[in-house]
ROSE-4610 file (N, C-alpha, C; in Angstrom, 1 decimal, always signed):
// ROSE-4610
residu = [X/X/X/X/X/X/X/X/X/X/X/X/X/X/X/X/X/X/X/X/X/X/X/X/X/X/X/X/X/X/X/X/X/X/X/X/X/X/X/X/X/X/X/X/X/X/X/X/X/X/X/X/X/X/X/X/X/X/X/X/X/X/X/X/X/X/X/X/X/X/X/X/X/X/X/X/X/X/X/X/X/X/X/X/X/X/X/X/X/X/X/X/X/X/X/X/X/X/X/X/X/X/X/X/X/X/X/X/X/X/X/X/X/X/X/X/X/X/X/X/X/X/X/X/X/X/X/X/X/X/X/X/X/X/X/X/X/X/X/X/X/X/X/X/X/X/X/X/X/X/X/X/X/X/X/X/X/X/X/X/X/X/X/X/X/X/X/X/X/X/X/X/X/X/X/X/X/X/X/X/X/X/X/X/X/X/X/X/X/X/X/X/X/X/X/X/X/X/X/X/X/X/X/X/X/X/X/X/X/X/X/X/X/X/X/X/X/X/X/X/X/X/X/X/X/X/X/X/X/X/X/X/X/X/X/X/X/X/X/X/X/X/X/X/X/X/X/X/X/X/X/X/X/X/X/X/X/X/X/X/X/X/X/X/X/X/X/X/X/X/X/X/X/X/X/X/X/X/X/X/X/X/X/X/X/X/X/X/X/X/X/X/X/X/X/X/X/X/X/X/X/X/X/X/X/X/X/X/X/X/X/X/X/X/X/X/X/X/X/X/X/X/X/X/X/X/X/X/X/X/X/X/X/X/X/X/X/X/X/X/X/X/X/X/X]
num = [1/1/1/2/2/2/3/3/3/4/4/4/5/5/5/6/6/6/7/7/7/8/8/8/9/9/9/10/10/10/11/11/11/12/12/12/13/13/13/14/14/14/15/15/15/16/16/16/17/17/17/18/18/18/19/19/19/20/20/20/21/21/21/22/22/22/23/23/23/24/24/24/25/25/25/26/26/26/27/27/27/28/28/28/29/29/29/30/30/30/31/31/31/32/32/32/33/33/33/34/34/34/35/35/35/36/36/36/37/37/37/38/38/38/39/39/39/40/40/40/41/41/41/42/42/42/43/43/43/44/44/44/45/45/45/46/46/46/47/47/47/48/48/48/49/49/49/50/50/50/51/51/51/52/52/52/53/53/53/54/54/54/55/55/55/56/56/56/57/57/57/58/58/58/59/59/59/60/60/60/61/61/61/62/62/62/63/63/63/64/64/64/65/65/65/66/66/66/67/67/67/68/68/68/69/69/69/70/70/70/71/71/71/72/72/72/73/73/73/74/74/74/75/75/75/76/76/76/77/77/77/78/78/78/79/79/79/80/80/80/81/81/81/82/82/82/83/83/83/84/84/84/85/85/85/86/86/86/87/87/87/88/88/88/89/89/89/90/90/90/91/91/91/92/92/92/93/93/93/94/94/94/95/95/95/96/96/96/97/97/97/98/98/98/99/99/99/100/100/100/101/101/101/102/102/102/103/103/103/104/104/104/105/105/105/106/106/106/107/107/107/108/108/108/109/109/109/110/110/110/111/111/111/112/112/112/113/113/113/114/114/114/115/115/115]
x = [+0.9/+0.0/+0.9/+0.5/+1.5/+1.3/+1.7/+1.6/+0.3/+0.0/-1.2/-2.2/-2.3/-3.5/-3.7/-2.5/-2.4/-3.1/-2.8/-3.3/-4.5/-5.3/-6.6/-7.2/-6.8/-7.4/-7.3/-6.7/-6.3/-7.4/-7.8/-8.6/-10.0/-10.0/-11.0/-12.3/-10.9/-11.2/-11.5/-10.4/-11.0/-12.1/-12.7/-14.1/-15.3/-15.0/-16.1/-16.4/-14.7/-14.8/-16.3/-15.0/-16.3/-17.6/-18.0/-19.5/-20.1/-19.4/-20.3/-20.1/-18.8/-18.9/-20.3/-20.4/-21.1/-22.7/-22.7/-23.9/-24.7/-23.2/-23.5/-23.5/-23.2/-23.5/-25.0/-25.2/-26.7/-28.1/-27.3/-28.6/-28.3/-27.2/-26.9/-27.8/-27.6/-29.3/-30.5/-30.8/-31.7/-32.5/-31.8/-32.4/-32.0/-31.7/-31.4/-33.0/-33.4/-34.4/-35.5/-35.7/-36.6/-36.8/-35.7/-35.9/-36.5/-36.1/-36.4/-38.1/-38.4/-39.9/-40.8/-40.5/-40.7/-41.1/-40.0/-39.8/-40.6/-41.3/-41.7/-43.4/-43.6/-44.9/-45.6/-44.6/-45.1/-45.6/-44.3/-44.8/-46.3/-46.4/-47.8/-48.6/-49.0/-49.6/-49.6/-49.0/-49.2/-49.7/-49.7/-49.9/-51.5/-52.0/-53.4/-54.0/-53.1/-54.6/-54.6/-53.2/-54.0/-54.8/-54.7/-55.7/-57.1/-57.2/-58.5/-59.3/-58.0/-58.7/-59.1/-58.3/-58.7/-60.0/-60.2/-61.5/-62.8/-62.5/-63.6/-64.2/-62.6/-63.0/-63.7/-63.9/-64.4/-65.9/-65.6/-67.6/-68.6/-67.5/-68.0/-68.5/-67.5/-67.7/-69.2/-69.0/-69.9/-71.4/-71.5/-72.9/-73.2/-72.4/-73.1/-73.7/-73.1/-73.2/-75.0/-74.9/-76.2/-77.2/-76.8/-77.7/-77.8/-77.5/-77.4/-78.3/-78.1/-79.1/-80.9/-80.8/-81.6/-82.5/-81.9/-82.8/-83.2/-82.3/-83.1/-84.3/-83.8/-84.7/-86.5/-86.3/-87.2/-88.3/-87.5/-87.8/-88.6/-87.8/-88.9/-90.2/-90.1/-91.5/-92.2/-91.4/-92.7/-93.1/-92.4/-92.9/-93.7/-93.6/-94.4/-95.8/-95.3/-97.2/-97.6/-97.0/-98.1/-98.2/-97.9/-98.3/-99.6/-99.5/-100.5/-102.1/-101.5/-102.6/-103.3/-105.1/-106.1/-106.7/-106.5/-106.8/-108.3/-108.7/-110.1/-110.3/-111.2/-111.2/-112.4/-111.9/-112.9/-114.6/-115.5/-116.9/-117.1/-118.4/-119.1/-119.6/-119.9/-119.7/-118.1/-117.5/-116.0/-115.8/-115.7/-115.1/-115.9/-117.1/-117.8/-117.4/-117.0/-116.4/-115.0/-114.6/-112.7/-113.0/-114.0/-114.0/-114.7/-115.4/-115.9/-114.8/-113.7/-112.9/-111.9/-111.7/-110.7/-111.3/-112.9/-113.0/-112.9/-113.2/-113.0/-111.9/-110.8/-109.5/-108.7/-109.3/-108.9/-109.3/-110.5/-111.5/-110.4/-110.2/-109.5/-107.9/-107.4/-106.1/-106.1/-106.8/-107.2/-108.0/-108.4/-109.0/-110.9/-111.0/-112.4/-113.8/-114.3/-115.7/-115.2/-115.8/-116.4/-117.6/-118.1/-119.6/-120.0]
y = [-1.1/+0.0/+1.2/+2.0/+3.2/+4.3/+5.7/+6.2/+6.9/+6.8/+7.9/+7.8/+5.7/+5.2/+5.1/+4.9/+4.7/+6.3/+7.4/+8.7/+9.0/+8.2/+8.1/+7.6/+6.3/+5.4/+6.0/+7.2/+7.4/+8.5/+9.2/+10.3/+10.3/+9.0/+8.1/+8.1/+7.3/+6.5/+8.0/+9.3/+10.1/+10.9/+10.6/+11.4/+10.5/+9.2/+8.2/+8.6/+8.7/+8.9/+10.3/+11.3/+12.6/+12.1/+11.9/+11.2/+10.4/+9.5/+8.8/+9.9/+10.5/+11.5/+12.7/+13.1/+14.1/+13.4/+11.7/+11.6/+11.3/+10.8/+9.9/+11.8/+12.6/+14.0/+14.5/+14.2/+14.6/+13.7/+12.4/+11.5/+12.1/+12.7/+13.3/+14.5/+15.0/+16.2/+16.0/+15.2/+14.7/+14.2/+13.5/+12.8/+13.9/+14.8/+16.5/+16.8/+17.0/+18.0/+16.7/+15.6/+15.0/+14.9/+14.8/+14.7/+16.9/+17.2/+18.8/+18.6/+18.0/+18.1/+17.0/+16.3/+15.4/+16.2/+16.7/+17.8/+18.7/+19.9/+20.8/+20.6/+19.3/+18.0/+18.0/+17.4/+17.5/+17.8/+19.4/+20.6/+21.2/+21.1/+21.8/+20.9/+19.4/+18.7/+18.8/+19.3/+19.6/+20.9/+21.6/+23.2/+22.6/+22.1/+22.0/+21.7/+20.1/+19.6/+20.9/+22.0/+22.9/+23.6/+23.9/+24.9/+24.2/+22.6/+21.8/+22.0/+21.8/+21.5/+22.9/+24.4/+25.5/+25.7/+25.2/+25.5/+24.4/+23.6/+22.7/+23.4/+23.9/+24.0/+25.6/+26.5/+27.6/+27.4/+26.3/+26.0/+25.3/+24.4/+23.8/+25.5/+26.2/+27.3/+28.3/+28.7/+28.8/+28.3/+27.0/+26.1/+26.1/+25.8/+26.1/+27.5/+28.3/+29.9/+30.0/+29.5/+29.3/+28.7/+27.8/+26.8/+27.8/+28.1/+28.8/+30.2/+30.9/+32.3/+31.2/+30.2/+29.9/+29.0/+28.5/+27.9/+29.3/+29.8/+31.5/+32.0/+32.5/+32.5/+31.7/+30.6/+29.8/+29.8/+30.3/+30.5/+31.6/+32.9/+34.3/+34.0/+33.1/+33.0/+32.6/+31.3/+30.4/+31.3/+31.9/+32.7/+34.2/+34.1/+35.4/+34.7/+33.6/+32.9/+32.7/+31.9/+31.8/+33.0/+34.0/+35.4/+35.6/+35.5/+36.3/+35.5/+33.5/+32.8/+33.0/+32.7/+33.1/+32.1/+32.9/+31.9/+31.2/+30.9/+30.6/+29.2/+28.3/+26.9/+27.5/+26.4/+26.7/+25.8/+26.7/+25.7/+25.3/+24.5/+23.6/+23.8/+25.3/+25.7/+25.9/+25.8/+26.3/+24.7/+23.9/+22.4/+21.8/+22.4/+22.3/+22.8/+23.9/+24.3/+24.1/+23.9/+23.3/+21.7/+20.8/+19.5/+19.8/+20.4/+20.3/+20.9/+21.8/+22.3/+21.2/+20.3/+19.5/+18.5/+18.3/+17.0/+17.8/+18.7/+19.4/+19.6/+20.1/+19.7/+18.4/+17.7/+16.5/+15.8/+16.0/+15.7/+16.1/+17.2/+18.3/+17.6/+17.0/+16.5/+15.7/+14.0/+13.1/+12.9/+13.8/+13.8/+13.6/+13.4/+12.8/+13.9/+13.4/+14.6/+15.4/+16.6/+17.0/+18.1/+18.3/+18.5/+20.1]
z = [+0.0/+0.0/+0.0/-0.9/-1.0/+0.3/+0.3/+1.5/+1.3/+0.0/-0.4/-0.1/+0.0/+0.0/+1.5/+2.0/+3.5/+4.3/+3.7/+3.9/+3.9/+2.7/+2.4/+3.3/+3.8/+4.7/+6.5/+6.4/+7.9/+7.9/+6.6/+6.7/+6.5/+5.8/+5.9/+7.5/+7.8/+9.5/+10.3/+10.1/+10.9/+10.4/+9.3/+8.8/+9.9/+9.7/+10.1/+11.8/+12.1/+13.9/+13.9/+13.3/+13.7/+13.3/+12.3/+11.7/+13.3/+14.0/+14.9/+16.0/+16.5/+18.0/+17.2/+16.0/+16.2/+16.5/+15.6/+15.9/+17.4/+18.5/+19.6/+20.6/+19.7/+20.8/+20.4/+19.1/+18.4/+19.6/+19.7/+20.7/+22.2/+22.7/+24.0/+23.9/+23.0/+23.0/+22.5/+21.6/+21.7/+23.0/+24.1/+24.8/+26.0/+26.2/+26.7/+27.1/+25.7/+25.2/+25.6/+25.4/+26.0/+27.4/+27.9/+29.6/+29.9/+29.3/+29.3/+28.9/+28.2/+27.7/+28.6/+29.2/+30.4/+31.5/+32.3/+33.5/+33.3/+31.8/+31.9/+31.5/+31.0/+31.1/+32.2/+32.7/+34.6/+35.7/+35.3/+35.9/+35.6/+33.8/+33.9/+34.1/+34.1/+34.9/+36.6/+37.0/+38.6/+38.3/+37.5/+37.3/+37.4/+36.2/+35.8/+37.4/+37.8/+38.9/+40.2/+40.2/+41.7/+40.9/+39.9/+39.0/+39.2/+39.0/+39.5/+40.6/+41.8/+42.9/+43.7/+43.1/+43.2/+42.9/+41.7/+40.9/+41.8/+41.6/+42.9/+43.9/+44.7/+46.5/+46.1/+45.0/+44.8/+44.2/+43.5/+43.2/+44.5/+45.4/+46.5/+47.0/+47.7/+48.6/+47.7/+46.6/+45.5/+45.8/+45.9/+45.9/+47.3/+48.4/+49.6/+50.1/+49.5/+49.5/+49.0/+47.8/+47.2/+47.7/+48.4/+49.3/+50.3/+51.3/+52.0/+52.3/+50.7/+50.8/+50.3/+49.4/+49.1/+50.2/+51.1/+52.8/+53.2/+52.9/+54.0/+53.2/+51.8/+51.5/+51.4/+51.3/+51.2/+52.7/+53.9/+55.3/+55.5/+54.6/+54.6/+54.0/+52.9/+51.8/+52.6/+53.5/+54.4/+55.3/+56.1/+57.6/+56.8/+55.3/+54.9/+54.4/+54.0/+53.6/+55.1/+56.5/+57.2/+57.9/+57.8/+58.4/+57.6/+56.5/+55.4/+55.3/+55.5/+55.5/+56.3/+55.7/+56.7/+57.7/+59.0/+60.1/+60.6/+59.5/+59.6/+58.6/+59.2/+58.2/+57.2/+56.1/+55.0/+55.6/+55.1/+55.7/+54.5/+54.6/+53.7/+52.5/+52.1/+50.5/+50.3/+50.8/+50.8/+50.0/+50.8/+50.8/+49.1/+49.2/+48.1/+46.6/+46.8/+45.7/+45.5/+46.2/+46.5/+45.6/+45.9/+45.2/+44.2/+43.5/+42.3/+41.2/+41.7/+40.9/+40.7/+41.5/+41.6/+40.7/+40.6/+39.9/+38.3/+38.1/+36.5/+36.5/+37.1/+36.6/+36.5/+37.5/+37.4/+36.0/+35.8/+34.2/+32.9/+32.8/+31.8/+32.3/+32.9/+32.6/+32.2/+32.5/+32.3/+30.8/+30.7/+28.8/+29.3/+30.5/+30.6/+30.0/+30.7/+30.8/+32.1/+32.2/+32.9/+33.1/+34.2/+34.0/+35.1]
């Protein structure tokens, strides 16, 4: 082998070397930037569930709030109907016309007659 070829073959070998160090540093960032996109994955997944459990314990606090004005309210309506309702029983034309209206609307829902 002459020296020329011997030259070739040395320059050869060091093209190939750099060709693999640049590719075996290409997979060292490669796999860099993965563990980087892993870690910053994560993070916004822990970001989302307090963003979750913020948003929960604010619709809980929210709905009992609502619950809350709405028993009261429901309390004035009542203590405002039995203030208002009249303290006297219905008599016997009363009771009379209380059932005949009942049996015609009862009629008129049911499809029947009524009279």
């Amino acid at each position: 082998m002459s020296g020329e070829e011997r030259l070739q073959q040395v320059q050869a070998a060091g093209a190939v070397q750099e060709i693999l160090e640049a590719e075996a540093e290409i997979r060292r960032k490669i796999e860099s930037c993965k563990e980087a996109v892993q870690d910053e994955l994560a993070a916004e997944q822990e970001r989302a569930r307090r963003m979750d459990r913020r948003t929960s314990e604010r619709l809980s606090r929210i709905h009992a709030s609502c619950e809350h004005k709405l028993a009261e309210r429901a309390d004035q309506l009542r203590a405002s109907a039995e203030r208002s309702a009249p303290l006297t029983e219905p008599d016997e034309a009363d009771r009379a016309r209380l059932s005949a209206a009942v049996t015609v609307l009862a009629a008129r829902l049911t499809g029947g007659e009524h009279g």
